[in-house]
C-alpha positions in Angstrom: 67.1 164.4 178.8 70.4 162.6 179.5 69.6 160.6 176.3 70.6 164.2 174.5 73.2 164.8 172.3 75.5 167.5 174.5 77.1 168.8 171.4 73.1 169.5 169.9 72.6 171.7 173.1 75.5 173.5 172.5 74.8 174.0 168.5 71.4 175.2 169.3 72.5 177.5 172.1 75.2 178.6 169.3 71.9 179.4 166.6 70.1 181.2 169.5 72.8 183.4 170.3 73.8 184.2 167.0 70.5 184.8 166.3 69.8 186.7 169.1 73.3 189.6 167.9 72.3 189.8 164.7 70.1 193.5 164.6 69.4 196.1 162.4 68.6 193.9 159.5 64.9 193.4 159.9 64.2 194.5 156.3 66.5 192.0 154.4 65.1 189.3 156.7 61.5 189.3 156.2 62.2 190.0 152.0 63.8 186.5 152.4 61.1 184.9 153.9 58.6 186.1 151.8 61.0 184.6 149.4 60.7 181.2 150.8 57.2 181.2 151.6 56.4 181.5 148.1 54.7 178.8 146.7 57.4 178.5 144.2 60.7 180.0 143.8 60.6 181.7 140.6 63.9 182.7 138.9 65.2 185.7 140.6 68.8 186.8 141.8 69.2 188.2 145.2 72.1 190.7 144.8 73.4 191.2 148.4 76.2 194.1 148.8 78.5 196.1 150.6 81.6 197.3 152.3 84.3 194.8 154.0 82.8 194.0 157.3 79.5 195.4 157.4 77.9 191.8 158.0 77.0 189.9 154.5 78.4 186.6 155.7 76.8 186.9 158.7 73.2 187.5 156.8 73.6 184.6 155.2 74.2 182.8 157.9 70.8 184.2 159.2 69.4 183.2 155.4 71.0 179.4 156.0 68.7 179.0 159.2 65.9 180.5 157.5 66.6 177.8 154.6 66.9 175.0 157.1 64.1 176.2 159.1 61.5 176.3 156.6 62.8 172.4 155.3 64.5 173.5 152.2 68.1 173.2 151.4 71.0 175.7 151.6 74.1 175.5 149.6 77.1 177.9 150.3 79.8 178.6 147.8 82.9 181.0 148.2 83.7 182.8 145.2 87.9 182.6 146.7 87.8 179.0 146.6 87.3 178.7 142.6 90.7 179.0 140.1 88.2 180.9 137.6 87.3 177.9 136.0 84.0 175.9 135.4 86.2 173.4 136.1 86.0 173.7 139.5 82.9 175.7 140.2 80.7 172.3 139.1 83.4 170.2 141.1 83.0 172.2 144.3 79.3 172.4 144.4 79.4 168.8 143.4 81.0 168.4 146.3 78.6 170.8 148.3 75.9 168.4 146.9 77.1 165.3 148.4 77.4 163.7 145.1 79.9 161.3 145.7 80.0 159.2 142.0 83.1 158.0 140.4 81.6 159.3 137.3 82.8 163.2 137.8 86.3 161.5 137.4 86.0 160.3 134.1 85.1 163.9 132.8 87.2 165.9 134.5 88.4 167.6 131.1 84.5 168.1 129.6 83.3 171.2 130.3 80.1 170.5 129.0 79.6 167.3 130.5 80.6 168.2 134.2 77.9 170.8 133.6 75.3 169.0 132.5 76.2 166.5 135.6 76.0 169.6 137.9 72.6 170.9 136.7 71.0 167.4 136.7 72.2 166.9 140.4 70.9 170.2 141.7 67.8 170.0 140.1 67.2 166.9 141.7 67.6 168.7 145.0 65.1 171.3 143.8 62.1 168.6 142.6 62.5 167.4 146.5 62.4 170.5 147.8 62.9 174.2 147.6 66.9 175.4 147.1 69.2 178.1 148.0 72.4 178.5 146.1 74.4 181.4 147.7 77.5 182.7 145.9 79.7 184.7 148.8 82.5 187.4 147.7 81.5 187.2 144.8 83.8 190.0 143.9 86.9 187.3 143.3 85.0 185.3 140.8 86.9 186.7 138.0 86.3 185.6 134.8 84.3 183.1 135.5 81.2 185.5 136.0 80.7 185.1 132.2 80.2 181.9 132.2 78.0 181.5 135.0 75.7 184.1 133.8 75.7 183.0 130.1 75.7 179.3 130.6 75.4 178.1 134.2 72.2 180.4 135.5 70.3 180.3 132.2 69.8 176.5 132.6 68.7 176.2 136.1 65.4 175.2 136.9 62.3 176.6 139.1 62.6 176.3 142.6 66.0 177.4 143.1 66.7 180.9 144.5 70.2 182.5 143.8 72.1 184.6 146.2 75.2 186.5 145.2 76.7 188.7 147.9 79.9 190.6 147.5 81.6 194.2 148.2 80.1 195.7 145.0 76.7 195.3 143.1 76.3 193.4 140.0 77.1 195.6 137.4 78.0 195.5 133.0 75.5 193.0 131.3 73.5 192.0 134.5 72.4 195.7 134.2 72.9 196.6 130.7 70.5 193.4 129.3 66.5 194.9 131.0 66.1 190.3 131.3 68.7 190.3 134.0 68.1 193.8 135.4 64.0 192.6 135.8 65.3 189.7 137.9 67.9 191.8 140.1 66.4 192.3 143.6 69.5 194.8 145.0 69.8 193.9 149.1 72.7 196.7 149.3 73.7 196.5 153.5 75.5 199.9 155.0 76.1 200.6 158.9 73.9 199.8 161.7 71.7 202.8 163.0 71.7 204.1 166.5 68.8 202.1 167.6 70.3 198.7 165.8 73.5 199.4 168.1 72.2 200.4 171.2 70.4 197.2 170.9 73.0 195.0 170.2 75.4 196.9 173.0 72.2 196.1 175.4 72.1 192.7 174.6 75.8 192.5 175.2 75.1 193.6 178.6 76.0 197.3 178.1 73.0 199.6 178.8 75.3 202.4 180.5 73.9 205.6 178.5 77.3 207.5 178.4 79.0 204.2 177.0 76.4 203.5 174.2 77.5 207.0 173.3 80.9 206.7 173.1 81.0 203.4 171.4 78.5 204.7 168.7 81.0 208.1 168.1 83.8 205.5 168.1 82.3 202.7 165.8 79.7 205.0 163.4 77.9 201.7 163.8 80.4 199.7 161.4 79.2 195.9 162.4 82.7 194.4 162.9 84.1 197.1 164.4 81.1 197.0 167.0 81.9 193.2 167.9 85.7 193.9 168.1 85.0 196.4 170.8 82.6 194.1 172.7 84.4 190.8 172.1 88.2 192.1 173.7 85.8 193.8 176.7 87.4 197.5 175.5 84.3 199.0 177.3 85.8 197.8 180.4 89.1 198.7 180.3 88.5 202.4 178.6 86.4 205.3 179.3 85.2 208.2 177.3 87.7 210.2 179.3 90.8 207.4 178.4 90.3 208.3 174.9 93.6 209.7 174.1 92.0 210.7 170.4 95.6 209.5 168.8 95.1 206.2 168.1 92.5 204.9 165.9 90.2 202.3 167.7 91.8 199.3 166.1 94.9 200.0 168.0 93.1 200.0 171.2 91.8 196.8 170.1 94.9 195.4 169.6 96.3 196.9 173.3 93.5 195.5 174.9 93.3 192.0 173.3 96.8 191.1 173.4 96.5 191.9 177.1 94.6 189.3 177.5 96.9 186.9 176.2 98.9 185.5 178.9 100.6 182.7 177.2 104.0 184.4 175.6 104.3 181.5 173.1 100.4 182.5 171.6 101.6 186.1 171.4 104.4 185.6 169.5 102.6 183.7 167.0 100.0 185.8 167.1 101.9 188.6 166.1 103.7 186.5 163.2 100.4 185.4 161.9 99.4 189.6 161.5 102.6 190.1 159.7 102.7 186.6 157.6 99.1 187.7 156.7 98.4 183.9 155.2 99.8 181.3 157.4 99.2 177.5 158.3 101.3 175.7 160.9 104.5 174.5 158.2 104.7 178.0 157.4 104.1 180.0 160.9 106.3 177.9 162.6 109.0 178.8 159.5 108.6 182.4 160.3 108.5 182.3 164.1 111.6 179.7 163.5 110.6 177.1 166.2 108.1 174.1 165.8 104.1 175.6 166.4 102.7 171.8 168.3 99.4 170.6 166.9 97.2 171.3 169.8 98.8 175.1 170.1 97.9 175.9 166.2 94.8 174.1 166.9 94.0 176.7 170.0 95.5 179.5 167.8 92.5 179.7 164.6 90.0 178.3 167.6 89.6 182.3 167.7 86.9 184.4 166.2 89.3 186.7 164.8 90.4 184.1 162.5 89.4 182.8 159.3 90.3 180.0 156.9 90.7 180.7 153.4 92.0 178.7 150.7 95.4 179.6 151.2 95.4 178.8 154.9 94.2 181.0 158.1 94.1 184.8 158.2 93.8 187.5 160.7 90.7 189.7 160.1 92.3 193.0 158.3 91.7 195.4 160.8 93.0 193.5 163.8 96.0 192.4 161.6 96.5 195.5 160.9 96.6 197.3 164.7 98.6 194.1 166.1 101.4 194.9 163.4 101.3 199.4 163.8 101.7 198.3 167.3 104.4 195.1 167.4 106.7 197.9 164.9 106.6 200.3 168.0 106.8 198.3 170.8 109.4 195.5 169.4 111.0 196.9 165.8 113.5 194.7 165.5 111.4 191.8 166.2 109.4 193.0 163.6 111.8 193.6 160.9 112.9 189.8 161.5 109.5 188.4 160.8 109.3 190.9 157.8 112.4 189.5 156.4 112.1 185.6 156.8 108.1 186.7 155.3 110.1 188.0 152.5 112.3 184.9 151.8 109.1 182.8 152.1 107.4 184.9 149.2 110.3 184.7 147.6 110.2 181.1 147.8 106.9 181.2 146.2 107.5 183.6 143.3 110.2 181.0 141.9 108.0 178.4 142.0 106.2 177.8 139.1 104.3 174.7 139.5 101.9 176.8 142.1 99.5 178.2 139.7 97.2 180.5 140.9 98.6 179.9 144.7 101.7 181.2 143.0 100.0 184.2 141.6 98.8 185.4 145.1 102.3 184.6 146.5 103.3 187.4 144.3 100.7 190.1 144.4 101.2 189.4 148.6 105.3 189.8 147.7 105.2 193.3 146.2 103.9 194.5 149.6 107.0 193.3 150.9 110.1 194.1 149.0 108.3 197.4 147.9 110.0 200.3 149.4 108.2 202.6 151.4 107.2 204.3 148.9 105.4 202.1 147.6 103.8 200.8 150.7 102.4 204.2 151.7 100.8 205.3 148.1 98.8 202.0 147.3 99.0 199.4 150.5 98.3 202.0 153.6 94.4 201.5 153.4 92.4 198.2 152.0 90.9 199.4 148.6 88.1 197.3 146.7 87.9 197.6 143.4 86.6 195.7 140.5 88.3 195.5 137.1 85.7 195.1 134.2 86.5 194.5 130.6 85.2 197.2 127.9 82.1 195.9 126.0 79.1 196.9 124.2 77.2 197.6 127.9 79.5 200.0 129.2 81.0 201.4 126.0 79.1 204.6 126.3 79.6 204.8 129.6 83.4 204.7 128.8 83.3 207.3 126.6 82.0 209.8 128.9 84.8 209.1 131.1 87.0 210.4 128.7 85.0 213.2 128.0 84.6 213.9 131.5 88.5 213.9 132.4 88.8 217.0 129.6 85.8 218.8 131.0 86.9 218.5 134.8 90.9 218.7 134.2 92.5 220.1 137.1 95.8 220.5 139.1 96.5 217.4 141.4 98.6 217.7 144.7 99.1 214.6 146.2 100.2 214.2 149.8 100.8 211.1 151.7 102.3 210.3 154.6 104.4 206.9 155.7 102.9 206.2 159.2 105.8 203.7 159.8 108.5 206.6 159.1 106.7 209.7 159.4 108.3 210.6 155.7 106.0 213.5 154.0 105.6 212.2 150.0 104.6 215.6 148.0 103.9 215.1 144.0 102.2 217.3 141.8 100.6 216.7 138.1 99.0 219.5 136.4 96.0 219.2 134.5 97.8 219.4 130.9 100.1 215.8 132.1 97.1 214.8 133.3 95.7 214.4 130.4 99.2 213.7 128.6 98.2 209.7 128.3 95.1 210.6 126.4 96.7 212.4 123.2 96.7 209.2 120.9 94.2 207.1 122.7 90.9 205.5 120.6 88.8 203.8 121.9 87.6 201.7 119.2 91.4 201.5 118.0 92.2 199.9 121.0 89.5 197.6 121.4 89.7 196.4 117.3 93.4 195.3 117.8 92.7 193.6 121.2 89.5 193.4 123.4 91.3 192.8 125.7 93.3 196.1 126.0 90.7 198.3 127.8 89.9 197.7 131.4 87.8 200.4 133.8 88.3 200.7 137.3 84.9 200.7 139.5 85.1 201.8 142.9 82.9 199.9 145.9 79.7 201.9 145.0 80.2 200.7 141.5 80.8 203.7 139.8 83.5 204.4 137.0 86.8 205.8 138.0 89.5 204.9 136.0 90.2 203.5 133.0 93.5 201.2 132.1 94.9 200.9 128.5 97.2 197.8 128.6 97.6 196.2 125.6 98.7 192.5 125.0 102.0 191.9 123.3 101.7 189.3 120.5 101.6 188.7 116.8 98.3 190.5 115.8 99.4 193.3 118.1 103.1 194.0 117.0 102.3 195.9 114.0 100.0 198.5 115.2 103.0 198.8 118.1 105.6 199.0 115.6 103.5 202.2 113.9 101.6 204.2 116.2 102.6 206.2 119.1 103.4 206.5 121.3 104.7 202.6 121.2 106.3 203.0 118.0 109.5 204.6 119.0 110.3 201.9 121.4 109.9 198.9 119.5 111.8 200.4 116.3 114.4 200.2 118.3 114.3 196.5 118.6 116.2 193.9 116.9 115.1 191.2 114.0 116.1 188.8 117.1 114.1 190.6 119.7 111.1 191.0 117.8 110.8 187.5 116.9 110.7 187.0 120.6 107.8 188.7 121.1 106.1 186.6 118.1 103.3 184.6 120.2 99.7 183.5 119.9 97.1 185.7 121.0 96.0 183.6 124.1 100.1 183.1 125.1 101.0 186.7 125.4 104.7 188.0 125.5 104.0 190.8 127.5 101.9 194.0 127.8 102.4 197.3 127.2 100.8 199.8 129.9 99.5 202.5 127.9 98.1 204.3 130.8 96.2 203.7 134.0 94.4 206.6 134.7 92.0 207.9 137.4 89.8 211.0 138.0 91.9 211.9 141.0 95.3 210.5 142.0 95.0 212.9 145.2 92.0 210.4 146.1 93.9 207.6 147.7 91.1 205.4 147.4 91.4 206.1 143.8 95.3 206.3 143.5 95.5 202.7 145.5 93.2 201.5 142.8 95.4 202.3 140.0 98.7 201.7 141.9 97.2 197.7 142.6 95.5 197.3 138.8 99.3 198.3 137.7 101.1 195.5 139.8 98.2 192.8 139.1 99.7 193.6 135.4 103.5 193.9 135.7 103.3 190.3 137.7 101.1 189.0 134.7 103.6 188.0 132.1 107.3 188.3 131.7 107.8 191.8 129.6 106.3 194.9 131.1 106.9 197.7 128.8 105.4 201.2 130.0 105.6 205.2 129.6 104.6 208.6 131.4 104.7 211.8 131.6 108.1 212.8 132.3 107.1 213.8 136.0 108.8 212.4 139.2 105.7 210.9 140.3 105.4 208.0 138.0 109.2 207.8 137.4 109.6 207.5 140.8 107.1 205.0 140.9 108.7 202.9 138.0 111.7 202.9 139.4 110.5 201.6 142.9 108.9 198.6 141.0 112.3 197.7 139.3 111.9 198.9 136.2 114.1 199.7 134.4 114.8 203.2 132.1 115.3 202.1 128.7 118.6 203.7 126.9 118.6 205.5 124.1 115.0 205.2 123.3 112.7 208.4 124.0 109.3 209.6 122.0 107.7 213.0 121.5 104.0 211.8 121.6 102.8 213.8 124.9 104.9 217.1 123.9 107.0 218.1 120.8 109.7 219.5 123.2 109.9 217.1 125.5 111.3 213.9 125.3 110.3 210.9 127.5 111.7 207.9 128.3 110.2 204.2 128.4 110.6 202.1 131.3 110.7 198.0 130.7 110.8 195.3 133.2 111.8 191.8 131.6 111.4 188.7 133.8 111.1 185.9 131.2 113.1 183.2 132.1 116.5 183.5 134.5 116.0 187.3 134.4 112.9 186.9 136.7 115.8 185.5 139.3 118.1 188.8 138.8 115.1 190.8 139.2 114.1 189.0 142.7 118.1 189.4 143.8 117.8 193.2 142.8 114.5 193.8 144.7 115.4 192.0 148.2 118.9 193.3 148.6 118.1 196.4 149.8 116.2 194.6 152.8 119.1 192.4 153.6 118.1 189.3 152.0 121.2 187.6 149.7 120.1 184.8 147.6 122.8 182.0 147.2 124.0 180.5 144.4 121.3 179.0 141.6 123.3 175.2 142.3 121.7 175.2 146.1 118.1 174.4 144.9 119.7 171.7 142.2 122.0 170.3 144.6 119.0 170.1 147.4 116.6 167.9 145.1 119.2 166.0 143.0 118.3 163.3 145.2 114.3 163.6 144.4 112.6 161.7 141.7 110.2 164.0 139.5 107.3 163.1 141.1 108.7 163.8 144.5 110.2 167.2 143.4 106.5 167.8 142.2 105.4 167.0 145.6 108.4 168.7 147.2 107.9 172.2 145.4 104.1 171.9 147.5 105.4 170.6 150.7 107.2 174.0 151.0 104.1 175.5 150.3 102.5 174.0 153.1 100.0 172.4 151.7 98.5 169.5 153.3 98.7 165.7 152.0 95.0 165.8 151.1 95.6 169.4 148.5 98.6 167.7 146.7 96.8 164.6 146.5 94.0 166.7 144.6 96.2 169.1 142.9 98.7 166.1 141.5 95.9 163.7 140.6 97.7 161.2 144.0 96.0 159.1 146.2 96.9 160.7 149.7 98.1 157.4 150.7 100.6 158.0 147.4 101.4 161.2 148.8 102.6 159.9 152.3 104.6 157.8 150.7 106.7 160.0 148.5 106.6 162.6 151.8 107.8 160.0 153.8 110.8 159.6 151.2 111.4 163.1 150.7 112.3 163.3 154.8 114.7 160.0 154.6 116.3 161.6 151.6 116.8 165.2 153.1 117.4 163.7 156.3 114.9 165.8 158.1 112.0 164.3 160.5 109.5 167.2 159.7 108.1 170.0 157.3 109.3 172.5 159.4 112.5 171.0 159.2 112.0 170.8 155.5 110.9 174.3 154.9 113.6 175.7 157.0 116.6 173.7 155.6 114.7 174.9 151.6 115.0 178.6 152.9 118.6 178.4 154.4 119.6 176.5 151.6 118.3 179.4 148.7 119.2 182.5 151.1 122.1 184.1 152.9 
């Protein structure tokens, strides 16, 4: 016995426990197990789904035991982690696979090749053994799920049992083509049933009758809002009778949990990390404006509460989310300054073009901030999943009865929201006939002929349609039919020889887009309204020229305007109404305009940016492959993700840090990122 590993003990007892919390999901379990005791895997997709916190990850936890148990191996992939590319799907589970060959090197840039190294190394897995490939979230994979349903799956072996698990079931072709609907075995997971949580709540050591009750009103048996109650010992400190009925339960969370933190230092960063939403220690300790020690980040994402994701740690959502309702009353001005250094850091970010895709979420994260209230309280007061799927042969029928549907079912539409930081009352109205406005010249087939790309539906969690976005790509194949038709046509006759030419690009380099319409079956619905309001910023951040029209109605102007964009003079059409004419908005960031357009968007939240020479002057010094380097380092990225992302050695890395600090004269990257941010900001 002494001879035993401690750490073993304490991983088993870790298994056990987990183990021993995880109820109400008998069902799933033993499907799964009569999937591995199969005397072959046979090729079959295991489609597990459903709302944020429900428990998916924590299933396939259960499923990774299961795997391990039974001698077979497990292999966990996170949809967030990929680019969209094939590129790095193979070089992740490559990875995963312990394949550890200089050989993936040398075709980094073959698609085909990588692949085929991919498949041969997991099938050699599966001839030793039976294999689980689970695909989590698989709600960000973008459009990489064409690929890996077309190419990828179709040439995997026997013996290998898929696993996708995300918010929303597989729908389009895996439903549409009867091959991959046969293999489909739909695992959808909802909300724990009384019995499930009085179990849990009694193996928690809570068998007090009146508090199962009140915990099961309070929770409706969500499965993280169940372990947020027990894990902060609410059950303890409040009674049935305590229950103000005011506050939702994630604010009593938040009371009760930050109670519990003793330390002042962990609370303040704490409460940065809910209102930084992505953090790591370069950029907490930027926003809290003091150096965050190793060993006190270390303690701080040692919590369950918090995750790592590929752009650092994160708060869960609805602790985030009660942590900063409650910092803005207890501490406001506290609040507003980490809300305005979180802004300059975005800001940072959105000018910085070498980021790729890290630079894309800086943005998307950035409209929540310099958005005015407005904006804030129609599409960011709730979390809203959604899934954007482009129009194709499967769901082209489908699509078409969406249209139909919004003629048949037109109707009056109040909407009413109100700002729960301000208490501001937002009342707009749109009646049936503007409604339906955006509609008038739209065809289908029209739009889909000039580009495929041009149609998008919106599917809600459950997967059904509710909305529909026209936003057609600006290019050379596409300028003509804009130039002619309404109600685009007005608009760009109004152009110049010059400004035309401008707009002269490939088909796969797009100029711009022009938002047709984004339209839902109910814009009183905010589920529905935050869906359209998010699908409309993923596309305005998407290229440099955003051009865009409505019904003249102050909700959407209003809207526009919020955004930044800007009412176009002199230029009005007559599509939607004969006698009424309305305007166009445009928003043009392409090249030094996207800087005037950052300036105009944070001044009204007190942040000045200095002159353009600051950033020049600050990395005159640098060679190019240190401003490379740099340009990351105020990312916070670690020496290991620029060695990857800049094809470096790490050692190569450290060395170009190191002269990066002699040459800026600092001795850290907090001192780095902080003298960047004074230097670019009043």
């Amino acid at each position: 016995m002494s001879g035993e590993n401690p750490k073993s003990r304490f991983a088993s007892e870790i298994e056990r426990l987990k183990q021993q919390f995880l109820v109400g999901r008998d069902r799933e379990i033993r499907f799964f197990q009569e999937r591995l005791a199969s005397n072959s895997l046979d090729c079959s997709i295991i489609n597990l789904y459903g709302t944020g916190g429900v428990g998916k990850s924590y299933l396939l936890d259960e499923f990774r035991r299961l795997t391990e148990k039974a001698a077979a191996r497990f292999i966990y992939m996170d949809c967030r982690l990929f680019t969209g590319s094939p590129y790095e799907f193979c070089k992740q589970l490559l990875h995963l696979l312990d394949y550890t060959s200089a050989q993936a090197d040398t075709i980094d840039f073959d698609i085909a090749a990588l692949t085929a190294l991919c498949l041969r190394e997991i099938h050699t897995f599966a001839e030793q053994g039976k294999l689980v490939l689970a695909l989590d979230t698989f709600e960000e994979i973008g459009e990489l799920e064409l690929w890996l349903r077309e190419h990828f799956l179709l040439q995997l072996s026997s013996g290998i049992q898929i696993v996708i698990a995300g918010r929303l079931p597989l729908q389009g072709l895996w439903l549409s083509s009867p091959a991959w609907r046969y293999l489909l075995f739909r695992m959808p997971l909802s909300d724990l049933d009384y019995e499930a949580v009085q179990l849990y709540l009694s193996r928690s050591g809570i068998k007090d009758e009146e508090n199962i009750q009140y915990i099961w009103t309070r929770t409706k048996g969500h499965p993280l809002t169940l372990s947020l109650l027990v894990s902060t010992s609410l059950v303890q400190s409040l009674s049935p009778q305590s229950d103000s009925g005011q506050d939702s339960i994630f604010n009593y969370v938040a009371r009760v949990w930050l109670k519990e933190v003793t330390n002042l230092e962990n609370r303040d960063l704490i409460e940065a990390a809910a209102v930084l939403r992505h953090f790591n220690q370069e950029l907490l300790s930027f926003v809290v404006d003091r150096e965050v020690p190793a060993e006190q980040f270390q303690k701080l994402i040692g919590h369950s509460f918090i995750r790592k994701t590929e752009y650092g740690w994160i708060l869960h959502d609805m602790l985030r989310d009660a942590i900063g309702y409650e910092l803005r009353l207890r501490a406001p001005e506290n609040y507003d300054r980490l809300w305005k250094r979180c802004a300059r850091l975005y800001y940072g970010h959105m000018t910085n073009a070498t980021l790729g895709k890290s630079a894309e979420w800086a943005r998307a994260d950035w409209v929540y901030y310099i958005g005015d209230r407005l904006i804030r309280t129609l599409f960011y007061q709730h979390d809203t999943f959604y899934q954007l799927e482009p129009l194709h042969s499967s769901n082209w029928m489908e699509t078409e009865q969406y249209v139909k549907n919004r003629y048949t079912n037109a109707r009056d539409v109040k909407i009413i929201q109100k700002d729960l930081e301000s208490g501001e009352r937002y009342e707009y109205s749109i009646t049936a006939a503007e409604g339906l406005f955006g509609f008038k010249h739209f065809q289908l087939q029209q739009r889909y002929d000039i580009d495929s790309r041009s149609v998008k539906l919106i599917r809600n969690m459950q997967g059904e349609l509710c909305g529909l976005a026209s936003m057609i790509p600006i290019h050379t194949h596409t300028l003509g039919f804009l130039q002619s038709n309404p109600p685009f046509s007005d608009y760009f006759s109004g152009l110049s020889g010059a400004e035309i030419n401008k707009l002269k690009s490939s088909n796969d380099a797009v100029s711009g887009y022009f938002i047709e319409l984004i339209d839902v079956y109910d814009y009183s619905n905010p589920a529905m309204r935050h869906a359209a309001g998010l699908t409309f910023i993923h596309c305005m951040l998407s290229a440099g020229l955003i051009v865009t029209t409505a019904p003249a109605i102050p909700f959407f102007h209003t809207i526009f305007r919020s955004f930044g964009f800007e009412r176009v003079k002199d230029s009005v059409h007559f599509a939607y109404d004969s006698q009424i004419p309305t305007p166009y908005f445009v928003l043009d960031t392409r090249g030094k305009k996207l800087k005037e357009y950052l300036g105009r968007m944070t001044a009204p939240i007190g942040i000045e940016q200095k002159s353009e020479k600051n950033d020049g002057v600050l990395t005159e010094l640098l060679s190019i492959r240190e401003r490379e380097v740099f340009r990351q380092l105020i990312e916070g990225r670690t020496n290991m993700e620029i060695a990857v992302s800049l094809c470096l050695s790490e050692a190569t890395v450290k060395k170009h840090v190191s002269n990066i600090f002699r040459k800026m004269q600092v001795t850290s990257r907090v001192q780095l990122i902080n003298r960047y941010f004074n230097t670019t900001f009043g």
